[in-house]
C-alpha positions as CSV (number, residue, x, y, z in Angstrom):
1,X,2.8,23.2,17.1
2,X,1.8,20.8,14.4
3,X,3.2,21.6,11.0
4,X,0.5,22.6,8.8
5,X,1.5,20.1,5.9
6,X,0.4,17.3,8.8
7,X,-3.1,18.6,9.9
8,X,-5.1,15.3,7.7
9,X,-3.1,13.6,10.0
10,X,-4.0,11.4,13.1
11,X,-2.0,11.7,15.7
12,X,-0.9,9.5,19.1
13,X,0.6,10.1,22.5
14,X,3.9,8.3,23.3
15,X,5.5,7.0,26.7
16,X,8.0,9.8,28.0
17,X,11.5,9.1,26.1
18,X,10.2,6.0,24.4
19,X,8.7,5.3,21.0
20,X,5.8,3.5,22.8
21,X,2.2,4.5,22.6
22,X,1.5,6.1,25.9
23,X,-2.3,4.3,24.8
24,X,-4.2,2.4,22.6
25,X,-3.5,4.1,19.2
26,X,-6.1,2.4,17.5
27,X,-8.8,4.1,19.5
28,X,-7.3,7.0,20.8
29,X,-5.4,8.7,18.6
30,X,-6.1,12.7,18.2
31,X,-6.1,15.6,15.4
32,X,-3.5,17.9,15.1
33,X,-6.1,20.2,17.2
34,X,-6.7,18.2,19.8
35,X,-6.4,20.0,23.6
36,X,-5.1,16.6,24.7
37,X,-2.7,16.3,21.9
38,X,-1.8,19.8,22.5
39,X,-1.4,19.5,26.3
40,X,0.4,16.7,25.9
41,X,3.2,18.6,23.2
42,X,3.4,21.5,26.4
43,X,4.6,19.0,28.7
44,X,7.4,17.9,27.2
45,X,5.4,14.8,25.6
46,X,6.2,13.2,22.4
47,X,4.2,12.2,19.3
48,X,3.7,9.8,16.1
49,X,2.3,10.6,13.0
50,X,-0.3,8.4,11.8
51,X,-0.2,9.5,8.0
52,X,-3.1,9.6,6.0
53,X,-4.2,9.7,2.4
54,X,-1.2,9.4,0.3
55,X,1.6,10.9,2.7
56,X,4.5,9.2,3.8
57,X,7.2,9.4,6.1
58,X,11.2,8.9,4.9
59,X,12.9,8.1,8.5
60,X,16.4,9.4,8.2
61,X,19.3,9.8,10.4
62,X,21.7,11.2,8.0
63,X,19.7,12.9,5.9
64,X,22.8,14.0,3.6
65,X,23.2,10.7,2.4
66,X,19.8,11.0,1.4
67,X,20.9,13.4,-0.9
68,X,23.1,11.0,-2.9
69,X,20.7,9.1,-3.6
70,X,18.6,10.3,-7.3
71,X,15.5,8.6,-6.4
72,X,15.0,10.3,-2.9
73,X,17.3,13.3,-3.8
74,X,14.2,14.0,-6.6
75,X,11.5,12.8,-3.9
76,X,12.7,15.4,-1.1
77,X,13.6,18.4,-3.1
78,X,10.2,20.0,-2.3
79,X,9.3,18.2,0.8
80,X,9.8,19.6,4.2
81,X,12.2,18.7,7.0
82,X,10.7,18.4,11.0
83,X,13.3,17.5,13.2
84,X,13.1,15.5,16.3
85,X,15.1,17.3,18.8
86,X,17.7,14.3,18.8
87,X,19.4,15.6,15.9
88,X,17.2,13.5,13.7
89,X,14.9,14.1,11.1
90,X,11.7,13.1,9.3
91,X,11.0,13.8,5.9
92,X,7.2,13.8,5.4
93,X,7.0,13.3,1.3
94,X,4.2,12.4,-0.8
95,X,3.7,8.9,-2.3
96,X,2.3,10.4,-5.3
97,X,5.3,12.7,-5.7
98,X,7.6,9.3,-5.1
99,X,5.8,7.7,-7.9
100,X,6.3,10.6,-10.5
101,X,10.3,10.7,-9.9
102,X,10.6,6.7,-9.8
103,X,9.2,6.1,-13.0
């Protein structure tokens, strides 16, 4: 269910069609293995990434214009896409990666 490029990360449980943790993140937050975190994802429940290490998250939605763009057009080209189900996307990148093709 979790894309295996995001197991390091921590993950939290959000309110039903909102982008609100459903609870305290800071102390309940779950790894990508997690029964609860799992449970949740059958039901119809939504997540956020907590990224860890030196991942990051570009939040696009239009990711073609991305493409326009050298700097993240370079960043990207061997990332990987997960959409959102809304016709949105995130494009989980590393910062390392975004420091080698800025400089």
């Amino acid at each position: 269910m979790i894309p295996p490029q995001l197991h390091g990360c921590r993950f939290i449980l959000l309110k039903p069609k909102r982008k609100e943790p459903l609870e305290y993140w800071k102390e309940q937050n779950y790894a990508h293995d997690s029964p609860r975190l799992l449970q949740h994802i059958r039901q119809g429940g939504n997540y956020g990434v907590m990224v860890t290490g030196d991942l990051c998250v570009l939040d696009a939605d239009n990711v073609p214009a991305l493409y326009d763009e050298p700097f993240f057009s370079d960043l990207i080209e061997n990332s990987f896409m997960v959409s959102t189900g809304r016709h949105r996307y995130r494009e989980p990148t590393s910062i390392s990666d975004a420091r080698t093709c800025h400089q």
